[in-house]
Every structure is written in structure tokens, then in C-alpha cells.
ZALUM-55035 format. One record per residue (C-alpha): x, z, y; residue number from 1. Coordinates in nm, 4 decimals. Layout:
% ZALUM-55035
X  Z  Y  NUM
...
//
This chain:
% ZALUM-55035
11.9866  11.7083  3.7915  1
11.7647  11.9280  3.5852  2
11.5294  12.1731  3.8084  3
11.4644  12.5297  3.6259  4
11.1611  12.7341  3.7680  5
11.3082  13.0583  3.8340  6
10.9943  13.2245  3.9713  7
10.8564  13.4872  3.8555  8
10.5001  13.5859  3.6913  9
10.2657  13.6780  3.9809  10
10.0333  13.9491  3.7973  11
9.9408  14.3531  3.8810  12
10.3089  14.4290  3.7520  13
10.4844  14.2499  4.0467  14
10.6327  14.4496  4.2716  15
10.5839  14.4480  4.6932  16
10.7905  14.5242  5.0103  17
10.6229  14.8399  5.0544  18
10.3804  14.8802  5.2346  19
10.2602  14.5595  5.1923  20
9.9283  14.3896  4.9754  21
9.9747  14.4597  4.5834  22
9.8382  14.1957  4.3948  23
9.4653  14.2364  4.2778  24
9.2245  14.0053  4.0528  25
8.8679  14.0016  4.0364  26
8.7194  13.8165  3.8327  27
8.3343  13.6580  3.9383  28
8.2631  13.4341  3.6634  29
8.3796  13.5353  3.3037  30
8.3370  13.3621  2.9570  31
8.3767  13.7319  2.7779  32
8.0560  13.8313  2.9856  33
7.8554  13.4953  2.9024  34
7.8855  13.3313  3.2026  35
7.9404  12.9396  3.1496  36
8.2674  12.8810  3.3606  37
8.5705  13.1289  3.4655  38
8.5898  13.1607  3.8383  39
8.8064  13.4645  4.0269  40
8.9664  13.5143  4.3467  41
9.3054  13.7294  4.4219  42
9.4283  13.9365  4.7254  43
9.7868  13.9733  4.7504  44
10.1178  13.9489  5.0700  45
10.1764  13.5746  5.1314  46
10.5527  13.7633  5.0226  47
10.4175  13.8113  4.6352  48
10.7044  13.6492  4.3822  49
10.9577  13.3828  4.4382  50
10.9573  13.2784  4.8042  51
11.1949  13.1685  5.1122  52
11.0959  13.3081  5.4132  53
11.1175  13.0191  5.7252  54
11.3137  13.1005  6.0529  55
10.9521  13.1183  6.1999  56
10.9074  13.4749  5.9927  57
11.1759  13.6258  6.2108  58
11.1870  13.4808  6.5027  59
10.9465  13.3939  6.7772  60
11.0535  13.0475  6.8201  61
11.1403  12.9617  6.4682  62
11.0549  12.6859  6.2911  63
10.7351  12.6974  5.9964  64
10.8873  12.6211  5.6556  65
10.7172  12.2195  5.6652  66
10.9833  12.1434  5.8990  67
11.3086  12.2731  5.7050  68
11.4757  12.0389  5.4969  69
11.4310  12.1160  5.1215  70
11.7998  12.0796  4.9928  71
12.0004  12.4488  5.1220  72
11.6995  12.5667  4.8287  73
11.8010  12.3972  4.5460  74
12.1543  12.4841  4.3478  75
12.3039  12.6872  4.1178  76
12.1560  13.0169  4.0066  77
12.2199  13.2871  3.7414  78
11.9467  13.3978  3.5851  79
11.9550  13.7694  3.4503  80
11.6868  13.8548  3.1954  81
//
């Protein structure tokens, strides 16, 4: 079986459920401003891009996504550019 990444490019551009965390980079370290390495940090919803959200995201009692199984995820897709 051949496995195609599907997910999308997490950047400014991405959209949100709204009312949630956009996505933000700042950078701390930068090579353009003569600094020796490249270091940032992001802020953004754990919902930013591709995701499956676990039972435990809706209900109370539901189980964290470690404990489902990871083939109802994988199939057949159509992707739409």
C-alpha cells in the first residue's frame, strides 16, 4: 500500500474554527539578522491542519487518541487541488 500525506501546510494562511488560536511565528534566533543558528517558537489551536479529533474531545469519558487503533484512518481519499 502506498501512504500519501494529505495534510496540509501549517503557516499564517491556515485557516481556524473561529474563535480559536491563529497560527503565529516568532522567530528568536535568525541567520538574516547574524545570529549563528535559527531558533523560533509558534502559538497556534492543537486543531491547526490535518487532524482526527479522539472520542476524548467530545466526550467526558472518551478515550485519548494513544488508545484508538490506527487503521479506521487510513484509506482511500480524493484529493481536490
Amino acid at each position: 500500500m502506498k501512504i500519501f500525506d494529505i495534510s496540509p501546510v501549517v503557516s499564517p494562511r491556515i485557516g481556524v474554527f473561529p474563535g480559536d488560536v491563529s497560527f503565529e511565528r516568532k522567530a528568536s534566533l535568525d541567520f538574516a539578522k547574524g545570529h549563528n543558528l535559527r531558533l523560533s517558537s509558534i502559538t497556534t489551536t492543537l486543531h491547526v491542519g490535518a487532524h482526527a479529533d479522539s472520542p476524548g474531545h467530545y466526550d467526558p469519558k472518551g478515550e485519548g487518541i494513544a488508545h484508538r487503533p490506527l487503521a479506521p484512518y487510513l484509506g482511500p481519499c480524493l484529493v481536490v487541488k
